[in-house]
C-alpha positions as CSV (number, residue, x, y, z in Angstrom):
1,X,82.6,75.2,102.5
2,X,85.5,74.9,100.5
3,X,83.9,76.9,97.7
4,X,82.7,79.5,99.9
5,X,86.2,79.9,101.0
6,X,87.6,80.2,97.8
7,X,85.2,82.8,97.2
8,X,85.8,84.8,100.2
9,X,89.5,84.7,99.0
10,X,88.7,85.5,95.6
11,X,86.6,88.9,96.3
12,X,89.3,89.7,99.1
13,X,92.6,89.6,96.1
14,X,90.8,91.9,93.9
15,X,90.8,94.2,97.1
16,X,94.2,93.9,97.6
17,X,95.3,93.5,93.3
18,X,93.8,97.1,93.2
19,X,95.0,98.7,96.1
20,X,98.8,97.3,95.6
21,X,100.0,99.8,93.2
22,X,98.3,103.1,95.5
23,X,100.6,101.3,98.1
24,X,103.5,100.9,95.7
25,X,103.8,104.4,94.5
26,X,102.7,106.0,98.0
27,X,105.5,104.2,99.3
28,X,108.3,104.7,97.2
29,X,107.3,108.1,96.5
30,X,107.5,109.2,100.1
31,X,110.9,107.1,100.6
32,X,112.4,108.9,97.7
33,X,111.3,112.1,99.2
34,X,113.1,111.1,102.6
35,X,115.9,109.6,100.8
36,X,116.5,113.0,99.0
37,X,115.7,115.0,102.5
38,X,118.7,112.7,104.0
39,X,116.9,113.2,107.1
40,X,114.2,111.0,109.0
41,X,111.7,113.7,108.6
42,X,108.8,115.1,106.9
43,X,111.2,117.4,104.1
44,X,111.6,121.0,103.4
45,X,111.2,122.9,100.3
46,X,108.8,122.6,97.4
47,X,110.1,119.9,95.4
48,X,110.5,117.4,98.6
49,X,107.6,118.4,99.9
50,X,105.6,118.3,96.6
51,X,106.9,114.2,96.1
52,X,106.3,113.7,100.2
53,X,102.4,114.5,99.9
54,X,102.3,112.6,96.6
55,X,103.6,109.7,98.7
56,X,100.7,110.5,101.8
57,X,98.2,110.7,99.3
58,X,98.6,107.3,97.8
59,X,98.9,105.6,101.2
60,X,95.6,107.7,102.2
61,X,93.7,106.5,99.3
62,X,94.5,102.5,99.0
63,X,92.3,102.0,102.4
64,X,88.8,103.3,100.6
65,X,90.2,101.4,97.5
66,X,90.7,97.9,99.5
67,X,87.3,98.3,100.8
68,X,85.6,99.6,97.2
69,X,87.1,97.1,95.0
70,X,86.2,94.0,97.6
71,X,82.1,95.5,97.5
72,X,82.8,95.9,93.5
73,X,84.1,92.4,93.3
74,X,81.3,90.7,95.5
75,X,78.3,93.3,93.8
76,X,79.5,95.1,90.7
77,X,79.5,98.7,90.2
78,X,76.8,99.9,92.4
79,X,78.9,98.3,95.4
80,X,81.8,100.4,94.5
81,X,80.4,104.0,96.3
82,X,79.2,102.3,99.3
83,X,82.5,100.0,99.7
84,X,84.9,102.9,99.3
85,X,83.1,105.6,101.5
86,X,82.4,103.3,104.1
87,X,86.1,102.1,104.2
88,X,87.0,105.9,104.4
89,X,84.2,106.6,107.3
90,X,85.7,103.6,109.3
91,X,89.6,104.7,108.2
92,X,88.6,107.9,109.8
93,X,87.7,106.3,113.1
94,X,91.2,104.3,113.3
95,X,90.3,101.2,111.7
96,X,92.9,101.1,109.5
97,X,92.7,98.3,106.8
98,X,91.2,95.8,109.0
99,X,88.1,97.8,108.9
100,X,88.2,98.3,105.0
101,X,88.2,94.3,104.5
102,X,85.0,93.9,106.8
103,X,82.9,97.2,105.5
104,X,84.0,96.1,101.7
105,X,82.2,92.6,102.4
106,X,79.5,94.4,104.4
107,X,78.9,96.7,101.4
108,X,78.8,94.2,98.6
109,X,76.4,91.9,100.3
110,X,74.3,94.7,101.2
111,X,73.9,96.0,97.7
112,X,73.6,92.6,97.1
113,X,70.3,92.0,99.1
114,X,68.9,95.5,97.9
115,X,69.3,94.6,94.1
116,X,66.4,92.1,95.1
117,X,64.0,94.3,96.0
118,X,61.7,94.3,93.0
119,X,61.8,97.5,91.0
120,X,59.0,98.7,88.1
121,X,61.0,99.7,84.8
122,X,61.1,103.0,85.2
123,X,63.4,102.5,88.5
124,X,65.2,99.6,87.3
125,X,67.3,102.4,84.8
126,X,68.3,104.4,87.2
127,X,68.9,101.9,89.8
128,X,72.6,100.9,89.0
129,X,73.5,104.6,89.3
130,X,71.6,106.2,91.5
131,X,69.2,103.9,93.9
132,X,71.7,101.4,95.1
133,X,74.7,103.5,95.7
134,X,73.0,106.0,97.4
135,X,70.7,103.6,99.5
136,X,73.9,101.3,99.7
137,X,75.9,104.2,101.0
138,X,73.6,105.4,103.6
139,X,73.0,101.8,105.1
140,X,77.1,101.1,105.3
141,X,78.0,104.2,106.7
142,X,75.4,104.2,109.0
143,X,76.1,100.9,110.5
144,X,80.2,101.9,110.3
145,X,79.6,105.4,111.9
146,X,76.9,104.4,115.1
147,X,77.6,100.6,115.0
148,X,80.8,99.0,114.0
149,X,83.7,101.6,113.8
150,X,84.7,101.5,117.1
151,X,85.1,97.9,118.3
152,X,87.2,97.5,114.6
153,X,89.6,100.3,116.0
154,X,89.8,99.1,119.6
155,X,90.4,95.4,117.7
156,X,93.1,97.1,115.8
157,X,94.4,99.2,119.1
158,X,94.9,95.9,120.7
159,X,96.1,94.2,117.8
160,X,99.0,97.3,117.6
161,X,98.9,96.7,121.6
162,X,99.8,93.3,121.5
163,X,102.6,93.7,118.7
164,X,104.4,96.7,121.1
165,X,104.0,94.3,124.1
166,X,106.0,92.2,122.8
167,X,108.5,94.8,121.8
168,X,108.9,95.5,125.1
169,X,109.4,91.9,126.2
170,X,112.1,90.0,123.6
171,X,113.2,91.7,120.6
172,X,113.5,88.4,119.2
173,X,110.1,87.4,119.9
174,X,108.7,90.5,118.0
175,X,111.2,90.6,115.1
176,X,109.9,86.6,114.8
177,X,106.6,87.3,114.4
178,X,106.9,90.5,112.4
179,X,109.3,89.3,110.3
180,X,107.4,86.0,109.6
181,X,104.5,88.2,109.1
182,X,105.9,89.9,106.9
183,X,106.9,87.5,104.3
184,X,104.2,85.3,104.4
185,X,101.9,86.1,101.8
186,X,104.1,89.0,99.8
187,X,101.9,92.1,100.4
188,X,98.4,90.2,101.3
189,X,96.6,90.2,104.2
190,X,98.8,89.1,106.8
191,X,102.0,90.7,105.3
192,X,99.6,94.4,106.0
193,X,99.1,93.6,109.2
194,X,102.8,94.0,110.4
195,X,104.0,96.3,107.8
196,X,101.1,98.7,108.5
197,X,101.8,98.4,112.3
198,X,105.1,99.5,111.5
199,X,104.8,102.1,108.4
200,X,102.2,103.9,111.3
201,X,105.0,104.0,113.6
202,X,107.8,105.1,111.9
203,X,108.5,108.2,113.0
204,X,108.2,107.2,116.5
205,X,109.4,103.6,116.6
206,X,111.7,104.0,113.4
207,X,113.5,100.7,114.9
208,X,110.2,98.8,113.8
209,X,110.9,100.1,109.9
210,X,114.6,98.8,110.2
211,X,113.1,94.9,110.9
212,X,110.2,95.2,108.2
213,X,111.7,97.1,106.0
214,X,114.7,93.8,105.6
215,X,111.7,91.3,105.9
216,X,109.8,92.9,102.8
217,X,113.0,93.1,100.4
218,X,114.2,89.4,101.6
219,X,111.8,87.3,99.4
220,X,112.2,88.5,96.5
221,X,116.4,88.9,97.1
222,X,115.8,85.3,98.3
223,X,114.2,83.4,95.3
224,X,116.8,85.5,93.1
225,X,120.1,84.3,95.3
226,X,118.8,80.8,94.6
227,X,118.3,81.2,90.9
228,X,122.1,81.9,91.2
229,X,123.3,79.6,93.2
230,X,121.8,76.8,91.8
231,X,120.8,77.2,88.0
232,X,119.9,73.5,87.6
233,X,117.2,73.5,90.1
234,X,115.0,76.6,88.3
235,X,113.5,76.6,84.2
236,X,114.7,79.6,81.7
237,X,111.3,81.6,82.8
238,X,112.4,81.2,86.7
239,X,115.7,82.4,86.6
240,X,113.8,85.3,84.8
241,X,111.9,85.8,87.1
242,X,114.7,85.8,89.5
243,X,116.5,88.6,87.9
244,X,113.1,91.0,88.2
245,X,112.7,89.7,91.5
246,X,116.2,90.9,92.7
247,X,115.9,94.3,91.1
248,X,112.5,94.6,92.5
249,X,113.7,93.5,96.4
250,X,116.1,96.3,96.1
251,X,113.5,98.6,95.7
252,X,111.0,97.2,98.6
253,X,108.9,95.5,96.4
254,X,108.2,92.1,98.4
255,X,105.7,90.4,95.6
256,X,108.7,90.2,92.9
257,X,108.8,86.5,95.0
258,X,104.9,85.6,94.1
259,X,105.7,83.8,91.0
260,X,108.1,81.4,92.9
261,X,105.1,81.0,95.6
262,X,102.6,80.5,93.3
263,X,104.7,77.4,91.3
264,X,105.6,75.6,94.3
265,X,104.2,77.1,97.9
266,X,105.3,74.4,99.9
267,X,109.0,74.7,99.4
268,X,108.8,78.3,98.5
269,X,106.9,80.0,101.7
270,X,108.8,78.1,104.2
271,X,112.4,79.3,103.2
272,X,111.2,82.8,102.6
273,X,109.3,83.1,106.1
274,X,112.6,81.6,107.7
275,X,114.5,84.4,105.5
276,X,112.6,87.0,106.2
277,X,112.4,85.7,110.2
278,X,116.4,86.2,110.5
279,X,116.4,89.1,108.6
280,X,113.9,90.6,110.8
281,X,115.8,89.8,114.1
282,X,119.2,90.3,112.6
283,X,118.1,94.5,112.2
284,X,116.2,94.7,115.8
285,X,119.5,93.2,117.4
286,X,122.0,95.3,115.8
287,X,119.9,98.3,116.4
288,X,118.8,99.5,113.0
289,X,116.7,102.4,112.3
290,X,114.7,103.3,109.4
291,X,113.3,106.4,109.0
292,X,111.5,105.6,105.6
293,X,107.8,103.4,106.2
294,X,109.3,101.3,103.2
295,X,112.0,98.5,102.4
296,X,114.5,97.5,100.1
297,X,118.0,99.0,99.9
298,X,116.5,102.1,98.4
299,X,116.1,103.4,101.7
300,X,119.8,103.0,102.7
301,X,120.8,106.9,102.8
302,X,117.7,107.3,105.8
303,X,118.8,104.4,107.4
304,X,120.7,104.5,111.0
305,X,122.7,101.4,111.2
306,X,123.4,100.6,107.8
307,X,126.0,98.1,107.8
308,X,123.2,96.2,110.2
309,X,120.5,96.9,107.6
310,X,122.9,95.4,105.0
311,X,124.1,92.5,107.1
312,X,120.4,91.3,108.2
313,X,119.0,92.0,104.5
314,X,122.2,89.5,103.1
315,X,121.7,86.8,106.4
316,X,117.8,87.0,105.4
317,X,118.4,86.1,101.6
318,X,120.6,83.8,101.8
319,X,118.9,81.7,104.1
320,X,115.8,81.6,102.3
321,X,117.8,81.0,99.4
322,X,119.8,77.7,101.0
323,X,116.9,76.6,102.5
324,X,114.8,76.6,98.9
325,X,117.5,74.7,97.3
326,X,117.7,72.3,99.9
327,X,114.2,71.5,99.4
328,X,113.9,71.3,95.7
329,X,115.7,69.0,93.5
330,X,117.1,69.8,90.3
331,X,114.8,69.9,87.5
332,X,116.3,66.7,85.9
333,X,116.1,64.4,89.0
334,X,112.3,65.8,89.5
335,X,111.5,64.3,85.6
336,X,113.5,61.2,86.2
337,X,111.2,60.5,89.4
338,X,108.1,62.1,87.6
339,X,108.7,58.8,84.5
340,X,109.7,56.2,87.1
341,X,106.0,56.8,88.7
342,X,104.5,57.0,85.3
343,X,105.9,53.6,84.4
344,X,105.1,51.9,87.9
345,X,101.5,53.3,87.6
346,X,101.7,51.5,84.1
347,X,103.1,47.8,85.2
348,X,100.0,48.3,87.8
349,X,97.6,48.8,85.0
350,X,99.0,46.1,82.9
351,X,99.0,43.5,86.7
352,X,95.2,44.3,86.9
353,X,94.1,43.6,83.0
């Protein structure tokens, strides 16, 4: 089970490792163009307009790309085709990524099972390029188009449903779970979930965009505040890491806090979902509106509100950062303790010869 999981999560990060930068550069292409438009509007003119469809075409493309590189993962190349048109066909019935996670598994394990069907020579050649993506491609979209597509978009409708309910009810409520959402996993599943909701809305519900847009820049600002604030507690390579991270939360990048995550998730993912939660609330309460679907302070000139948006990104970073340091202890204490257990486990071996 625990393999099986670990596979599962395996084939879904090489989803999500390729579609990242189509997200990156969609996003901060289309924020730049807004930025430079100084209004929170699709710009005018040929330049603007030029770096605004750059920015729609990457965020158009990373759904098929989730889905293709999730089949390729799970089936190789001849999963690839069927993963990334099948993504598309369900994108285009309102599935949005959700739907690209389930058809890219539903494509590579289909291609997996029709690689079994025994094949003379002569097919075996062309298989890889021709057989299986075709017969892969017909078989996923056929099952996403007259079977599947529309209970993943009414999922995702009620999903979106559920998030504006709460809206409605307590902006603290929502901002809680958005902004929790949002930080959790730095750009994985979860974190697309509520940004997505949001980006979607933007132009509509631009007050969603002022909440996530604090929550994605507050992990990264976070882990680099407490490399500051507390040098003994973090090696050479983390404070250099902080430094990237800090220059990348300013630019709406949320995964500059991964390599903190990744060394110690217990301390680190706790203080960064708490950041990124008062953060989050701090921007729906003072009213902020962001007009970009990004984060980071990049997006300040499209902003409404922007002392808010300054005041929640600063609340949201520094408590993630205070609460980190609370929890770890400096690096010399942790070796101290890391040798006294070394030598008790010692006396015990030396007791029981």
């Amino acid at each position: 089970m625990k393999n099986d999981l670990a596979t599962l999560k395996r084939h879904l990060l090489t989803g999500t490792s390729h579609m990242l930068p189509f997200i990156v550069a969609g996003g901060v292409l289309l924020a730049l163009s807004v930025m430079l438009n100084g209004k929170g509007a699709q710009p005018e003119g040929v330049f603007l307009t030029g770096i605004w469809d750059m920015g729609i075409a990457g965020f158009t493309l990373f759904v098929p790309v989730l889905g293709g590189y999730i089949a390729y993962s799970i089936a190789d190349r001849p999963a690839l085709a069927p993963g990334m048109i099948g993504a598309y066909l369900a994108n285009a019935n309102g599935t949005g990524f959700l739907g690209a996670i389930i058809v890219g598994f539903l494509a590579g394990y289909i291609v997996n099972q029709l690689k079994r069907i025994p094949l003379s020579n002569k097919f075996k050649a062309v298989s890889t390029y021709f057989i299986l993506p075709i017969g892969g491609t017909f078989i996923v979209s056929a099952i996403v188009i007259w079977g599947i597509g529309q209970p993943i978009a009414a999922l995702m409708e009620a999903l979106n449903g559920w998030l504006s309910g709460m809206g409605d009810a307590s902006k603290v409520a929502l901002g809680t779970v958005l902004g929790g959402m949002t930080a959790f996993d730095m750009g994985g599943p979860i974190n697309k979930v509520a940004t997505l909701f949001a980006q979607t809305q933007v132009f509509e519900h631009p007050e969603l965009m002022g909440g996530v847009g604090v929550a994605i820049c507050v992990p990264p600002l976070g882990m680099f505040l407490a490399t500051l604030l507390s040098k003994s507690r973090y090696t050479d390579e983390e404070r250099e890491a902080g430094r990237a991270a800090g220059l990348m939360g300013m630019i709406g990048i949320t995964e500059g806090a991964i390599p903190f995550a990744a060394n110690d998730p217990l301390r680190v993912i706790p203080s960064i979902v708490a950041g990124g939660i008062v953060g989050n609330v701090i921007a729906f309460q003072m009213n902020v509106l962001n007009h970009a679907p990004w984060g980071g302070w990049i997006v300040l000139p499209v902003v409404d509100g922007r002392i808010g948006y300054i005041i929640a990104t600063i609340a949201g970073a520094a408590t993630t950062a205070l609460i980190v340091n609370f929890l770890k202890k400096p690096i010399d204490k942790r070796s101290e303790e890391k040798e006294e257990k070394l030598d008790s486990s010692d006396e015990l071996d030396i007791q029981f010869d």
